[in-house]
KEDRENVO-846159 format. One line per 2 residues: their letters; for each residue y, x, z of N, C-alpha, C, O. Coordinates in steps of 0.001 Angstrom, whole numbers. Layout:
N
A = Y/X/Z/Y/X/Z/Y/X/Z/Y/X/Z | ...
This chain:
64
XX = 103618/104687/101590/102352/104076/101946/102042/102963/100943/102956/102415/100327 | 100737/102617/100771/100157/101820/99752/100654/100332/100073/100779/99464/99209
XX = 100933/100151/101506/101238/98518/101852/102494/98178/101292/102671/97091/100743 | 103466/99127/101407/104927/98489/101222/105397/98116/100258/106479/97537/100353
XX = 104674/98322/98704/105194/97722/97472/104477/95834/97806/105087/94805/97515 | 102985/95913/98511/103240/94613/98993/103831/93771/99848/103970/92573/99601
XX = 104275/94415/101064/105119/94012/101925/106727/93528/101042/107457/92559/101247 | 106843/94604/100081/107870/94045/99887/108551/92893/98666/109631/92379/98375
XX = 106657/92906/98066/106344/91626/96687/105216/90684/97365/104019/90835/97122 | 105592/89952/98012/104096/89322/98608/103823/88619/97525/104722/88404/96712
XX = 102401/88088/97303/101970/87511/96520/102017/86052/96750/101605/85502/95729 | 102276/85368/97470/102734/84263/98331/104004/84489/99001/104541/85499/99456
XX = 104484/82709/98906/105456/82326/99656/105470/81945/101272/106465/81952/101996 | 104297/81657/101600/103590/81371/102657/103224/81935/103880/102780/81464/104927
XX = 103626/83476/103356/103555/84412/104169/104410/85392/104484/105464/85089/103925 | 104571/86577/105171/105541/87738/104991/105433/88694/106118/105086/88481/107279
XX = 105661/89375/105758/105114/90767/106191/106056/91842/106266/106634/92106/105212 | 106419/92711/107561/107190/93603/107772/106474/94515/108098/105476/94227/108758
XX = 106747/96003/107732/105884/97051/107737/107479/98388/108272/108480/98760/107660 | 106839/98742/109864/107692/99572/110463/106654/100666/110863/105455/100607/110592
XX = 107379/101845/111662/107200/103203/112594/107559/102413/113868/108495/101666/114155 | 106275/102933/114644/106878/103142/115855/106576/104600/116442/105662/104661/117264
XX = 107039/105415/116209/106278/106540/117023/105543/107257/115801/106138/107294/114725 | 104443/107752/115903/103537/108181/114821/102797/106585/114885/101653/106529/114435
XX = 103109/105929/115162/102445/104517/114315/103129/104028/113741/104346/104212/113766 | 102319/102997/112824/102562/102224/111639/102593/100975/111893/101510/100418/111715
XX = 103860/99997/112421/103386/98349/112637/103109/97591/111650/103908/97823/110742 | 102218/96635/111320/102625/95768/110209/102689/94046/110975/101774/93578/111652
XX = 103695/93496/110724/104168/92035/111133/103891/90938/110609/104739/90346/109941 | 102700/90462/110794/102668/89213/109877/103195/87884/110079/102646/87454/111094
XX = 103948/87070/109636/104499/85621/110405/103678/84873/108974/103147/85446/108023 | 103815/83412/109249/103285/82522/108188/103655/80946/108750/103780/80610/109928
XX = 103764/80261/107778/103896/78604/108673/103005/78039/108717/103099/76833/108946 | 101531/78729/108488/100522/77615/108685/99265/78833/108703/99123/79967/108247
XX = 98217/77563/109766/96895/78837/109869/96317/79449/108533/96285/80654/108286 | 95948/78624/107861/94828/79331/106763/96312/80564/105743/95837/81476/105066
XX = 97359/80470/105763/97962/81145/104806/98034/82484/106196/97642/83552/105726 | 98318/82575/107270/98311/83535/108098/96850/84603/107921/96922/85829/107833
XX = 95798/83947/107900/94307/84187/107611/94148/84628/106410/93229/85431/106248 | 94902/84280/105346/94905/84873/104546/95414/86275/103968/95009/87124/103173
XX = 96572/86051/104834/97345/87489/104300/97132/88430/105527/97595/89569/105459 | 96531/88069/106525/95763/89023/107075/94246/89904/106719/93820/91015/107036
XX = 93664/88644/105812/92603/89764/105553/93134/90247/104208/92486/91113/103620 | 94108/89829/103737/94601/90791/102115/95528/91914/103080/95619/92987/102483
XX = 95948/91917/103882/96608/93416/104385/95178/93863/104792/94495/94299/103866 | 94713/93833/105805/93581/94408/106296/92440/95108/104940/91865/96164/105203
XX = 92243/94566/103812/91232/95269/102736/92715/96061/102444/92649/97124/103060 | 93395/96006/102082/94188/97184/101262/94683/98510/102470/94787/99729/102337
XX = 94881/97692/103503/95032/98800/104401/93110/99926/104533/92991/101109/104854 | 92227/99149/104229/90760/99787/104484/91004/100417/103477/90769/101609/103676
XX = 91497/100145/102109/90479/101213/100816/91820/102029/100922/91986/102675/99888 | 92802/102204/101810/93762/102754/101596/93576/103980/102458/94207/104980/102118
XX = 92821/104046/103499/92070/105184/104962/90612/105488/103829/90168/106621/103645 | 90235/104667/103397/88595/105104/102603/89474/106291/102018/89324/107463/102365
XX = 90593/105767/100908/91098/107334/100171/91535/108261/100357/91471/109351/99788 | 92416/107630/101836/92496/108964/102519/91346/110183/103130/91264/111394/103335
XX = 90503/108830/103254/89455/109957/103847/88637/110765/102995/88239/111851/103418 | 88391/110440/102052/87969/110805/100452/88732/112056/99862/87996/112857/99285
XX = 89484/112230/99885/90854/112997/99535/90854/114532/100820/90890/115743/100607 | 90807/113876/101881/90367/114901/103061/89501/115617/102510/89723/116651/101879
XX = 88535/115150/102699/86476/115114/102602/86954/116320/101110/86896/117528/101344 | 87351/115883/99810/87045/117227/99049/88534/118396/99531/88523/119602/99283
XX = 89500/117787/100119/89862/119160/100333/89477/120534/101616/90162/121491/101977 | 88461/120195/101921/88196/120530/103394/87056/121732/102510/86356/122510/103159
């Protein structure tokens, strides 16, 4: 999956991120020591997790 080379290089110290299965789902864990760095690496997972379903869905869409 596209998250886990960041999960496992965050771009910050500030933050961190665990990326598991549960089931046919996908958890991702965010901890942080302070609000705005939590806010942050939530909306940087959240866009990479979006253009990451856009390509999937893209990828569908011409093989169908």
């Amino acid at each position: 999956m596209a998250l886990i080379r960041e999960v496992e290089n965050p771009p910050s110290y500030r933050s961190r991120a665990v990326l598991h299965r549960e089931g046919d789902s996908v958890v991702l864990e965010i901890s942080s020591n302070d609000l705005s760095s939590f806010r942050a690496a939530i909306n940087s997972y959240l866009r990479l997790l979006a253009a990451t379903l856009s390509v999937l869905d893209e990828t569908k869409s011409l093989l169908e």
